[in-house]
N, C-alpha and C positions, 0 to 999 in steps of 0.2 A: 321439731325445732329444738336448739339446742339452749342452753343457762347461760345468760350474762350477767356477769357481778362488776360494778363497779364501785371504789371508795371514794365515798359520799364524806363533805364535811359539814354537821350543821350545827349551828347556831340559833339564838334569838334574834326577833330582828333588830334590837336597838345593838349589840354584839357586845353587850355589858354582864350575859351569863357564860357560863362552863361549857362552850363547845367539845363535839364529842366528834370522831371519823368512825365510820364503819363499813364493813363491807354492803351494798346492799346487791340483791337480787333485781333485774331489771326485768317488769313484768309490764308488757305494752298493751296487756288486757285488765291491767288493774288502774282508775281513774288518777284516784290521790296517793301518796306516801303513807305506809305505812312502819310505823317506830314502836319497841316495847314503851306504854307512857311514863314507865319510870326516869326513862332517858330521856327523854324529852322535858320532864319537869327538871331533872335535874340541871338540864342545859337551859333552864330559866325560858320556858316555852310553857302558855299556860292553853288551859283549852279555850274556845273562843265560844265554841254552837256544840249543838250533838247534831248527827245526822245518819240516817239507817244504810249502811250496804248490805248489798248482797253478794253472800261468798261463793265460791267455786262450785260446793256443793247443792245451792239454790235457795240457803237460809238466810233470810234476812236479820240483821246485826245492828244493833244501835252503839255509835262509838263516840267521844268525843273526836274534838276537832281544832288542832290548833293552826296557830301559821310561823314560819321558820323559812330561815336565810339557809339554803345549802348549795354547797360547791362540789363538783367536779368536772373533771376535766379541761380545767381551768377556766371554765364559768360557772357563773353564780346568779342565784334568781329566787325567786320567794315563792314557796308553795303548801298547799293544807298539807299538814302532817297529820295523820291519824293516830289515836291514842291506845296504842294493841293493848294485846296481854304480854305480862312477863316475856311468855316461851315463842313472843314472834320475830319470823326470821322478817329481819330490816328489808323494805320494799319501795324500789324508786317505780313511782307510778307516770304514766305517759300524760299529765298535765305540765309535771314537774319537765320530765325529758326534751319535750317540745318546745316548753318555754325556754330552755336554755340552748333548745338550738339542735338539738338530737335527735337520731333518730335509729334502729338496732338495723345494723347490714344482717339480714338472714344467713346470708351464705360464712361471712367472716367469724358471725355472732360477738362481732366489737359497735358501740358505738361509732357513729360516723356523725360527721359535723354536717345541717344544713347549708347548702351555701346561701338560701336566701329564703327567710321565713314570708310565706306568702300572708297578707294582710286578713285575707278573710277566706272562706269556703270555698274550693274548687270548682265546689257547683252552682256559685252566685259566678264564677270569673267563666262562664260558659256565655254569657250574654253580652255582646258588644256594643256599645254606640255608636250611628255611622251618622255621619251629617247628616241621611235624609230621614232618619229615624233607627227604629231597632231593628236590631238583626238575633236569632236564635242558630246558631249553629247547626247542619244536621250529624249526626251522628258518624257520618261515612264522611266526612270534609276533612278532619284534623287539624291543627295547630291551628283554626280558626280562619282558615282561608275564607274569602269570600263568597259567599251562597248565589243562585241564581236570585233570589226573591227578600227582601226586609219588612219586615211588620214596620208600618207607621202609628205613630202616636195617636193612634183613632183610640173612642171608647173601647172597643170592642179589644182592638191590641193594648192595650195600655192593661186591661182586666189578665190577659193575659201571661204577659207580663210581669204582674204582680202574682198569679197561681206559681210560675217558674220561677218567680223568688223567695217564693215561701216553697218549695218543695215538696218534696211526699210527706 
């Protein structure tokens, strides 16, 4: 897979310190944003928490943590920034991406715009409610057509039910 860079603008969030633009790198395997935290104090961004990640190489890290107003591609939305070292290259992390609506075309390796951010987990919108109770999907149906058979609100369904909305 290939590199996408896009120019990020961020801020604090009251927008009362020294916003900064940079390029960043778009990595849809890294949680939160990562910023050298010089620049980030500087843009009046303080740290909030510490919290430990783990890096590429499999060490875990303890960094500070703050939160920050950044824009591109003409949206903007609030996300942890992490407080790198000096020598790190600028990282829009896929909390950040998602929440403004994005998401990386593998093939183009541009951002592309969601058309429609879905409310909750793929795998909770697998369960249907039909008037005569529930329905689970099978696997081999798609777009959620309707099944031969619906689990009703018994004990025994209702248990189940709740195992399929709590997941693996």
């Amino acid at each position: 897979m290939g590199v996408t860079h896009v120019t990020v603008r961020v801020s604090n969030l009251a927008r009362d310190g020294t916003p900064f633009e940079d390029e960043f790198l778009v990595d849809t395997g890294a949680i939160d944003c990562m910023v050298p935290g010089e620049r980030l104090v500087r843009a009046g961004i303080r740290p909030e928490q510490k919290s430990v990640y783990e890096l590429a190489n499999g060490q875990s890290v303890e960094y500070e943590v703050g939160f920050a107003r950044i824009a591109f591609n003409g949206a903007e939305t609030v996300a942890p920034m992490i407080f790198g070292p000096a020598d790190t290259q600028a990282i829009l992390g896929v909390v950040a991406l998602e929440s403004a609506g994005f998401t990386v075309d593998p093939i183009s390796q541009t951002l592309k715009k969601i058309p429609a951010k879905p409310p909750k987990s793929p795998r909770k919108n697998n369960l249907y409610k039909f008037e005569r109770g529930w329905h689970v999907p099978k696997r081999s149906e798609g777009r959620g057509r309707p099944a031969q058979h619906a689990l009703r609100s018994s004990g025994r369904a209702t248990q189940l039910i709740k195992l399929f909305l709590r997941g693996p």
